[in-house]
Structure formats: C-alpha cells, structure tokens
N, CA, C and O atoms as a GROMACS GRO file, in nm:
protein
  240
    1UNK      N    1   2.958  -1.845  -1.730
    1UNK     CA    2   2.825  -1.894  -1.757
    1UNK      C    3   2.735  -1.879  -1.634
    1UNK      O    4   2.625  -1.823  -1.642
    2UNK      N    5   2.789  -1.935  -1.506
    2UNK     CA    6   2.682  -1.931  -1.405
    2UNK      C    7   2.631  -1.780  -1.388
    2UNK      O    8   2.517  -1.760  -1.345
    3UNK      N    9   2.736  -1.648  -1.431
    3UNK     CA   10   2.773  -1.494  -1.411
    3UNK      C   11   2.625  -1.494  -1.467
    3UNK      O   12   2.540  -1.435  -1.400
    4UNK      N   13   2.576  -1.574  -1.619
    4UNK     CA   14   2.509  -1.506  -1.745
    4UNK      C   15   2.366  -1.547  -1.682
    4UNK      O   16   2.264  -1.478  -1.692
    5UNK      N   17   2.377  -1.679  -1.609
    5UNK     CA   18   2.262  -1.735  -1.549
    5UNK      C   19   2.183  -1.646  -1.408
    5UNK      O   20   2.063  -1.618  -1.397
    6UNK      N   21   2.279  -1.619  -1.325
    6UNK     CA   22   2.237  -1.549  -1.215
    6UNK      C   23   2.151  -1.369  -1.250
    6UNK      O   24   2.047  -1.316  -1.211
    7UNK      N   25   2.272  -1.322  -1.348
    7UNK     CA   26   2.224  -1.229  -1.420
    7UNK      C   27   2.090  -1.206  -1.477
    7UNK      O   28   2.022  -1.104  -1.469
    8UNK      N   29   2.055  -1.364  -1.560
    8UNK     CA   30   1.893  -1.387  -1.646
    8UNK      C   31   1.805  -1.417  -1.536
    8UNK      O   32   1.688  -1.408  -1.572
    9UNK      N   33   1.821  -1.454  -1.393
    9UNK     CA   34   1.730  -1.450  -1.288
    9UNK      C   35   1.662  -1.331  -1.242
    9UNK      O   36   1.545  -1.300  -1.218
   10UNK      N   37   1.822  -1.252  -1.234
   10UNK     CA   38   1.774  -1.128  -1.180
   10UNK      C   39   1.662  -1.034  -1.283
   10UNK      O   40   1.560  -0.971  -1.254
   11UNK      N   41   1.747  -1.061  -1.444
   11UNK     CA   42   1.615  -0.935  -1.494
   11UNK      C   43   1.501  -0.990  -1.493
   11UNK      O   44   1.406  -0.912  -1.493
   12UNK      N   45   1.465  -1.154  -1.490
   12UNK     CA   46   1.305  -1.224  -1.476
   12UNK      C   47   1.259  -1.164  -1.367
   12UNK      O   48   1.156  -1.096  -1.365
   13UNK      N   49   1.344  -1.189  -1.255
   13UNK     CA   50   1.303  -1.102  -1.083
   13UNK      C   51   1.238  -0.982  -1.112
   13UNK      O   52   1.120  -0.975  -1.076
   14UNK      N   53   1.307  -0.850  -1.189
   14UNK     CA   54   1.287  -0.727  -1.193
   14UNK      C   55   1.177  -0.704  -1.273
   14UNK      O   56   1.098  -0.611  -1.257
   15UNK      N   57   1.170  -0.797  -1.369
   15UNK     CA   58   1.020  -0.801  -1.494
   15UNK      C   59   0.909  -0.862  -1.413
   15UNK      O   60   0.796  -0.844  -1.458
   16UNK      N   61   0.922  -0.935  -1.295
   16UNK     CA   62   0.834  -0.996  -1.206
   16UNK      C   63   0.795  -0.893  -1.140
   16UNK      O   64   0.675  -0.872  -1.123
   17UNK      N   65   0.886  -0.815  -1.094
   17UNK     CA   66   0.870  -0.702  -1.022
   17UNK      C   67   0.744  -0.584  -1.045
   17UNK      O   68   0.647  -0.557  -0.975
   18UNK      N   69   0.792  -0.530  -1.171
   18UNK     CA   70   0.692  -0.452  -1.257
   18UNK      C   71   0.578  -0.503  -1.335
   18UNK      O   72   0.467  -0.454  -1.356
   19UNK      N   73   0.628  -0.605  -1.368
   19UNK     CA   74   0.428  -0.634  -1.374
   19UNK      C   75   0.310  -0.627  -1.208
   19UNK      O   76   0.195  -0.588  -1.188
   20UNK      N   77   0.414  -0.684  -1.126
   20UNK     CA   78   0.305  -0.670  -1.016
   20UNK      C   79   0.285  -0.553  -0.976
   20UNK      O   80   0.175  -0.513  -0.939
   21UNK      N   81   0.416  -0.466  -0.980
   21UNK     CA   82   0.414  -0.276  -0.938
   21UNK      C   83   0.260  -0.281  -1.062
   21UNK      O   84   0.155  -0.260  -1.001
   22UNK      N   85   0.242  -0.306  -1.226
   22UNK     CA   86   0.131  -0.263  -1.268
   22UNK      C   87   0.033  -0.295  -1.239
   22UNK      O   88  -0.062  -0.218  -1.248
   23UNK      N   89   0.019  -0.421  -1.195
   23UNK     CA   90  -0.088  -0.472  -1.125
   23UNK      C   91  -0.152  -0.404  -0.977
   23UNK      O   92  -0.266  -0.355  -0.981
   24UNK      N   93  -0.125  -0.403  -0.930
   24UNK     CA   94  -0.120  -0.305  -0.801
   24UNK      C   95  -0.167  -0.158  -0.880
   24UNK      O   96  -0.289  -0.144  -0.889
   25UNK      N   97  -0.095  -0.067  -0.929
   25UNK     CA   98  -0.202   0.054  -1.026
   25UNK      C   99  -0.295   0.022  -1.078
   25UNK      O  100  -0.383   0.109  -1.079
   26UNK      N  101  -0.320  -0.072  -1.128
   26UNK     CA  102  -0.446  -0.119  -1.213
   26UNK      C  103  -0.556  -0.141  -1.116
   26UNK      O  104  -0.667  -0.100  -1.151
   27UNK      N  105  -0.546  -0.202  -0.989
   27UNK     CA  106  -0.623  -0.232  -0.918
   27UNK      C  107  -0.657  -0.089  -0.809
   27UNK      O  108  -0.753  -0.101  -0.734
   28UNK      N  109  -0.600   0.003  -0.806
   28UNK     CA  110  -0.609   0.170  -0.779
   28UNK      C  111  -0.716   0.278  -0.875
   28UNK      O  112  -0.778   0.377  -0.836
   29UNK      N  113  -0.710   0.217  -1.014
   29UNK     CA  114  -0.752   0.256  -1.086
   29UNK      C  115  -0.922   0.241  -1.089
   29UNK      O  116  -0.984   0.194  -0.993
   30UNK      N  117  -0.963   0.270  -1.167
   30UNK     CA  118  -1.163   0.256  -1.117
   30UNK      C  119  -1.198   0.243  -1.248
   30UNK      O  120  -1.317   0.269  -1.265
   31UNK      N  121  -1.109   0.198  -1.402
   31UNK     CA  122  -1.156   0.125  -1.506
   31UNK      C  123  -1.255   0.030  -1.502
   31UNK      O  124  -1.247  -0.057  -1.416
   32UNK      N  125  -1.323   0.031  -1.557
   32UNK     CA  126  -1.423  -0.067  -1.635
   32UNK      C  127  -1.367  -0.247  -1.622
   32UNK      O  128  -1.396  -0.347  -1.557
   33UNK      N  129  -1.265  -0.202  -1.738
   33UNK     CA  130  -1.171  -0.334  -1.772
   33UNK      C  131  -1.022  -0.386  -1.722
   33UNK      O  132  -0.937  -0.461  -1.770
   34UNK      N  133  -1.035  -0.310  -1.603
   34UNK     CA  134  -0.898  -0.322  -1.499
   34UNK      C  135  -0.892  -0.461  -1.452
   34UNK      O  136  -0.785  -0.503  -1.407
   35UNK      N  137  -1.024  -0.560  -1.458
   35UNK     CA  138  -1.011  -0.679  -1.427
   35UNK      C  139  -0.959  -0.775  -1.495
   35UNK      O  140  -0.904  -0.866  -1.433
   36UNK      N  141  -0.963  -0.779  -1.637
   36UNK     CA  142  -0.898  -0.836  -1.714
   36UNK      C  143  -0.721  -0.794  -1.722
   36UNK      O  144  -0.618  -0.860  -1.714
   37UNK      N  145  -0.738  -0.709  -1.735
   37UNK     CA  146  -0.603  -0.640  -1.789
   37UNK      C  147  -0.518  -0.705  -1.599
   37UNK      O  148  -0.416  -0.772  -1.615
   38UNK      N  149  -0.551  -0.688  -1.482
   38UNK     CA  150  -0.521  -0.777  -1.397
   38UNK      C  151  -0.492  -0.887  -1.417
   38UNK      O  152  -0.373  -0.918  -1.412
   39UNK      N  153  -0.581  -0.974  -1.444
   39UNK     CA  154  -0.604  -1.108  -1.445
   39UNK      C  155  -0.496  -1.134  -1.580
   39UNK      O  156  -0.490  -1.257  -1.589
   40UNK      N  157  -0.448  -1.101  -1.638
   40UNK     CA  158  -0.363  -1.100  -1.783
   40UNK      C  159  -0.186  -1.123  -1.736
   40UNK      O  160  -0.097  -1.203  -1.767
   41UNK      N  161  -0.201  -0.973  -1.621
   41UNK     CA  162  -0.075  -1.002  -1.575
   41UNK      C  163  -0.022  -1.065  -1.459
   41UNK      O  164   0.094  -1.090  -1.426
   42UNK      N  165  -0.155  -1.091  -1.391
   42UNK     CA  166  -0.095  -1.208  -1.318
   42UNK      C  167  -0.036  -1.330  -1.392
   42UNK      O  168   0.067  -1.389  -1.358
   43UNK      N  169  -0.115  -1.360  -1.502
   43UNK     CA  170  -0.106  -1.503  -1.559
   43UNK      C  171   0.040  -1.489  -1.606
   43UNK      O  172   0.103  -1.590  -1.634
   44UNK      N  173   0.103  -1.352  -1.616
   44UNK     CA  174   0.209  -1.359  -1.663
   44UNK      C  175   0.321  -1.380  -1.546
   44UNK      O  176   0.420  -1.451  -1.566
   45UNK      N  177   0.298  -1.313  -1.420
   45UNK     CA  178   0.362  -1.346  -1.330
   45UNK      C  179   0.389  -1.520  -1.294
   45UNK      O  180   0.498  -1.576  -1.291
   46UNK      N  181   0.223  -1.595  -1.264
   46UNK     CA  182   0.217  -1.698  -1.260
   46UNK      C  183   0.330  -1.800  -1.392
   46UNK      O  184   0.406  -1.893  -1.364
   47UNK      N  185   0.312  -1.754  -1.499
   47UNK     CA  186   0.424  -1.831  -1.568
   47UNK      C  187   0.558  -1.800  -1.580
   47UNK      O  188   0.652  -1.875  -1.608
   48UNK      N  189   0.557  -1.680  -1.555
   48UNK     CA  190   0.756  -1.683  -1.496
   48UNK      C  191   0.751  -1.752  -1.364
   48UNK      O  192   0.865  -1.791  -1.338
   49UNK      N  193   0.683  -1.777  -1.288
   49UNK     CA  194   0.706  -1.849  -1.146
   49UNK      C  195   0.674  -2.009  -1.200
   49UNK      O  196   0.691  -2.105  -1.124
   50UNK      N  197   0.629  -2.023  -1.330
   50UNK     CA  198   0.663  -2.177  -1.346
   50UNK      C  199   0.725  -2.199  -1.408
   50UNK      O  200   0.768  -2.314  -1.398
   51UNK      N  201   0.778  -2.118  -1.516
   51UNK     CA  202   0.924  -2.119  -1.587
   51UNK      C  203   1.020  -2.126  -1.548
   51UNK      O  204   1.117  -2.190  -1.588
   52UNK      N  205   1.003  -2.024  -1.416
   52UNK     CA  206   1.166  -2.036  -1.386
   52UNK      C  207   1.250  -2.112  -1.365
   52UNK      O  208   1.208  -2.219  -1.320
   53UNK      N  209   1.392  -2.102  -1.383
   53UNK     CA  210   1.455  -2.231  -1.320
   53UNK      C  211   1.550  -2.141  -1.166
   53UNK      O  212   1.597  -2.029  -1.146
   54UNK      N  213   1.536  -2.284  -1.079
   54UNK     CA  214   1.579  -2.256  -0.985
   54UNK      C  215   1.715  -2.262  -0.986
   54UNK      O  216   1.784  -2.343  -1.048
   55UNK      N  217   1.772  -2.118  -0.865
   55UNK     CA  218   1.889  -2.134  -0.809
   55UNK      C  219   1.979  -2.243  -0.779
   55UNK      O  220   2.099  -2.235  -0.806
   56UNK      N  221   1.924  -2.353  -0.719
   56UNK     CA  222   1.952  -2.456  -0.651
   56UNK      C  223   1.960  -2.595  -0.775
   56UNK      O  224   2.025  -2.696  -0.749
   57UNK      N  225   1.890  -2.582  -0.894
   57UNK     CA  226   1.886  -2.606  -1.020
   57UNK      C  227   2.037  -2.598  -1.100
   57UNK      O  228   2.085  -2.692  -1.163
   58UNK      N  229   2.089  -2.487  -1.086
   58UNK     CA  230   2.227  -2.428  -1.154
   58UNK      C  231   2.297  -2.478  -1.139
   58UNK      O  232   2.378  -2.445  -1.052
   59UNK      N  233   2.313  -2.602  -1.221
   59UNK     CA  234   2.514  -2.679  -1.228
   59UNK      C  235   2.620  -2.601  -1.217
   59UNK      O  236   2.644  -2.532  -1.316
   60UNK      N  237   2.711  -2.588  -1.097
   60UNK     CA  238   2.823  -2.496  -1.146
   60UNK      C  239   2.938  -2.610  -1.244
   60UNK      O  240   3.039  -2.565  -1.298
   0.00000   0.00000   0.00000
C-alpha cells in the first residue's frame, strides 16, 4: 500500500510537472488568449498543491 501511495505522488508530481512545462510555452507564445489559458493551469497546479497529501501524512 505505502508502494501504491508513493507511486500516486509521483504521477501528481509529473502531471504537476507538465502543466507548468505548458504553462511556461504558453507564456512564449504571443496569443491573444494565452492569459487565460495560463491562469487555468495554474489554478490547476494550485489545487494539486492543496490536494495533495503529504509524505509525512502516510501511515506506514
């Protein structure tokens, strides 16, 4: 179980990862509506960083 838990951190980590890698292109980009579409995935970053549960959280 802790294997399945550490595991579901890491792919949140890596999905954390790539939204900000898109964020970062988006803000390269010279769209119109790159500000929203920003501001969208931060909010998504921002709520996996309040969803998450912590390491230090994990009952073994």
């Amino acid at each position: 179980m802790l294997n399945e838990l550490l595991d579901a951190k890491l792919s949140i980590s890596r999905i954390k990862s790539e939204v900000l890698n898109l964020a970062g292109e988006l803000l390269a980009n010279e769209s119109a509506e790159r500000g929203d579409a920003i501001k969208r995935l931060l909010e998504v970053v921002e709520f996996i960083e309040n969803s998450d549960v912590k390491t230090k959280d994990i009952k073994l």
